[in-house]
C-alpha angles and dihedrals in degrees: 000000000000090000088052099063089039080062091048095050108045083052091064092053097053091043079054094050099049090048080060109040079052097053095043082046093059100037082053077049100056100041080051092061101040087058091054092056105048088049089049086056091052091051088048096045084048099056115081091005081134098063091034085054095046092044094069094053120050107207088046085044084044089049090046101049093044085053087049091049098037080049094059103027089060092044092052090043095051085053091050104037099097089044082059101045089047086051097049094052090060097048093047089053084047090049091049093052089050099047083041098053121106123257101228092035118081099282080158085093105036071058098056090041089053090052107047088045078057094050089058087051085059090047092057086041091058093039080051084059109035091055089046094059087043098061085046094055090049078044091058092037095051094058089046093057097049082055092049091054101044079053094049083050099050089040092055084055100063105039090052089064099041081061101037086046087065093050086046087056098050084043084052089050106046092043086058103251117147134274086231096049094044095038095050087043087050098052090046093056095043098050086043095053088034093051095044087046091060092039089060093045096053092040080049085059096045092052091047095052097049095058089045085057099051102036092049082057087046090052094050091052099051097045087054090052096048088050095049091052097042089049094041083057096047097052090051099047088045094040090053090042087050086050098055096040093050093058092040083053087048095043088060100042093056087064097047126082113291085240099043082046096054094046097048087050097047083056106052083046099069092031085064094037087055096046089049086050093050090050087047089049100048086043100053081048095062096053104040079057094052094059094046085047088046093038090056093038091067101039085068090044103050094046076051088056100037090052084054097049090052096042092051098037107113093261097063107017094086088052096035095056088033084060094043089047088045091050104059091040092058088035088051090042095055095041084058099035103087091038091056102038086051081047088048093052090052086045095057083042107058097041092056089059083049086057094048112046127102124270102222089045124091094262092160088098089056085040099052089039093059087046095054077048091055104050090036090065089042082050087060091049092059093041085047086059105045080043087073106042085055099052086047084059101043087056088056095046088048087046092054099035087057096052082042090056100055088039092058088044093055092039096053083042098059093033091058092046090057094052095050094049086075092043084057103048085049095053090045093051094048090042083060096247107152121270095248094052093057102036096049088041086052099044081045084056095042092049094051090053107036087052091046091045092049088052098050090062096050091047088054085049093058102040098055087049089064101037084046090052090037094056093036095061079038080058097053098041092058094052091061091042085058103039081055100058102024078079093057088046094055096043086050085056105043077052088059099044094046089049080050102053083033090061088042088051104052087046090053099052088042086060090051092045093259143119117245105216125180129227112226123326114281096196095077098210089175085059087044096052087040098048086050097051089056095045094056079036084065098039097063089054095053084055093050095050089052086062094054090249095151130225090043100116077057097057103044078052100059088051104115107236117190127198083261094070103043106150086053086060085051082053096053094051093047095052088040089063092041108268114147106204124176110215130228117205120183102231100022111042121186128231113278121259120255103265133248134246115308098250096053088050 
């Protein structure tokens, strides 16, 4: 007898043991974790620091953009160095046989062979092009997918200890800690992974952003490079070919017939004068089309950014961020709302076959049905919640992709404009206009797109520093919109889980003869009724300090706010600092809050 309760014994103390070393595995686990992903964060913040860095400052971004282009542009014109040299040798041998033909004899041909042999020149010059913007496309993919990675890995991190954290909470209940201990422990790593996992999102769209800023730039200079060069080449090669055929045409004219001579010239004359004209025309067509294209371009910037001003001065900002936060919580909260209330009925459901089932019967498999119920609805609760952060940062992404897009609109504009210009002043002086009459027409044209381009820019800059302070405050707003109601989350499921070991209970002790009591309610309806009066309590005078009535921060002060109502304390800080927050309550919502500007939603 007496070894028997030494093996006892000595079994309680090992069952004891292994609780602990659990427990002490997956708290190792989850500082483990934890330490992953704040080093995850560092290596993200680290990728791509450069082009966030020369995003923020133009003439860095500008420096950093020309190197990307020059880098590109000399590698492609190494590669393609011996093809051009082959083509232009060519041309040049083309070229020979034209400006040594005879003028009575059938030059007509020696002139289509130059320029076809000029036309394969063109053709190296646009491969040229085309693999230079193509390294500089890897160039631009291969930084986006560095970003991408440092995001999946900060992503996993996260992840990891939003599930370890789980296995660290059973280890901390069966080993007899607290509710109290393992739920607060719970809601801290949760907020902690949850908040680093937005963090990295958002650094992930910063980062994006800003590569896509300076390689679009980049873009922009190497394609003007690679223009100018092409069209450098082509002027020369046409001009020489015009050369030789004019003195051929000379040539002939002066063995002809003086008449016949002066006839023929008078003709080619005006043949060449109309065709001038035409360039000039189509030119000046261009580039009449470019400033109603740039014109039109910042008007609708400038009504995007002027929306945005108004929308981030002192006055709206607060109600503006405290509309978009809103927003995305009630949005979050419809889009759940069928799923869970579908989830809440097979919940009722399953535990009442729980309840009333037979002691004596197997009733595990209703009992572990009812469990998997249990944690699927506190799943939704967690999915309701990243549901709304989501939506919060797809509104920012729209926000900013709709400024982007009539920035881009204005910056290709102007760019274009300053790239016909020159077509223009070409074709004018070609078509014989005076010099004073193309070049001021051409510094008229450079001025118009260099001032709209430079306020393009301006105009994107400040648009993304109000949309950056509007959803920051939004941010915040929706933090404590969700610290507010993830306490409601977590008493709805204790509820649940105590509904759940008292059924098994009272089972148990049915099977053993006996009757299961419990010994006080654990639900706490009177908190519950209290914790909701003060939140709609709270609410009013919210409502009330939106409308200027003053005394009312004291007030909301003075409220008496127990443990019991902790996310109530979160609110008060929060409306003590200025910060203006709608609440959403589950079963008393308040009116909406006027809405913002269109283009914010």
């Amino acid at each position: 007898m007496t070894r028997m309760m030494m093996f006892m014994s000595l079994a309680l103390a090992l069952t004891a043991a292994n609780a602990q070393d659990s427990e002490s595995h997956w708290k190792n686990t989850v500082d483990s974790d934890k330490t992953d992903l704040s080093m995850a964060i560092s290596n993200m913040e680290s990728v791509a620091h450069d082009y966030r860095k020369a995003s923020q400052n133009r003439s860095h971004a500008a420096r950093v953009s020309l190197n990307l282009a020059e880098k590109a542009f000399n590698n492609a014109r190494d590669d393609a160095q011996k093809d051009k040299q082959n083509a232009m040798a060519d041309f040049n041998n083309a070229l020979d046989d034209l400006q040594t033909s005879s003028a009575t004899g059938n030059w007509r041909d020696a002139e289509k062979d130059a320029r076809q042999k000029s036309a394969k020149v063109d053709k190296v010059y646009r491969q040229e092009k085309e693999d230079a913007m193509q390294r500089l496309k890897v160039h631009r993919a291969h930084e986006s997918k560095k970003i991408s990675e440092s995001y999946d890995q900060a992503r996993h991190a996260a992840n990891k200890l939003l599930r370890d954290k789980n296995n660290l909470k059973r280890a901390m209940r069966h080993n007899g800690r607290s509710e109290r201990e393992y739920e607060a422990m719970v809601e801290k790593l949760e907020q902690h992974a949850e908040r680093l996992r937005d963090y990295a999102e958002d650094n992930r769209d910063r980062a994006s952003d800003a590569v896509e800023h300076v390689f679009e730039h980049a873009q922009d200079h190497l394609n003007d490079r690679e223009q100018q060069v092409h069209d450098r080449s082509i002027d020369e090669r046409e001009r020489a070919i015009e050369e030789a055929v004019s003195s051929l045409r000379r040539q002939q004219a002066a063995q002809a017939s003086p008449v016949a001579s002066a006839l023929n010239l008078y003709a080619k004359t005006a043949d060449a004068d109309s065709k001038s004209h035409k360039k000039e025309q189509d030119a000046q067509y261009a580039v009449d089309s470019d400033k109603s294209r740039l014109s039109s371009s910042m008007q609708h910037l400038d009504r995007a950014v002027s929306s945005l001003r108004r929308s981030a001065n002192k006055t709206h900002v607060q109600a503006v961020a405290v509309n978009i936060a809103k927003g995305a919580f009630d949005e979050a909260a419809k889009n759940a709302m069928a799923e869970k209330e579908h989830a809440v009925k097979d919940f009722n459901k399953y535990l009442e076959d729980l309840k009333s089932a037979s002691p004596t019967s197997k009733w595990s498999h209703a009992l572990k049905t009812v469990r998997e119920q249990a944690r699927y609805l506190d799943k939704l609760d967690h999915k309701e919640n990243a549901d709304a952060r989501k939506r919060l940062r797809r509104k920012h992404h729209l926000q900013n992709k709709e400024v982007k897009k009539s920035y881009h609109s204005a910056h290709r504009a102007s760019h274009d404009m300053l790239r016909d210009k020159d077509h223009l002043e070409s074709a004018m002086r070609r078509a014989g206009a005076k010099e004073s009459e193309y070049e001021g027409q051409e510094m008229t044209n450079e001025a118009l797109g260099e001032r709209y381009e430079d306020q393009s820019s301006d105009l994107n800059d400040d648009a993304h520093d109000a949309t950056d302070e509007i959803y920051e405050k939004a941010h915040d707003n929706l933090d404590a919109l969700q610290h507010a109601n993830r306490k409601q989350q977590h008493d709805a499921s204790r509820y649940r889980h105590e509904q759940i070991h008292d059924a098994e209970m009272t089972l148990k002790y049915a099977r053993e003869g006996k009757t299961y009591t419990k010994k006080a309610s654990l639900r706490g309806d009177a908190d519950d009724d209290d914790s909701e009066n003060q939140l709609q309590n709270i609410q009013e005078q919210m409502e009330k300090l939106s409308k200027g009535i003053p005394g009312i921060q004291q007030e909301l002060i003075a409220s008496p706010l127990d443990f019991s109502s902790l996310c109530l304390l979160a609110v008060a800080s929060f409306l003590v600092s200025g910060l203006l927050i709608s609440f959403y309550a589950r079963r008393t919502r308040p009116s909406a809050v006027a809405r913002g500007p269109p283009l914010l939603g």
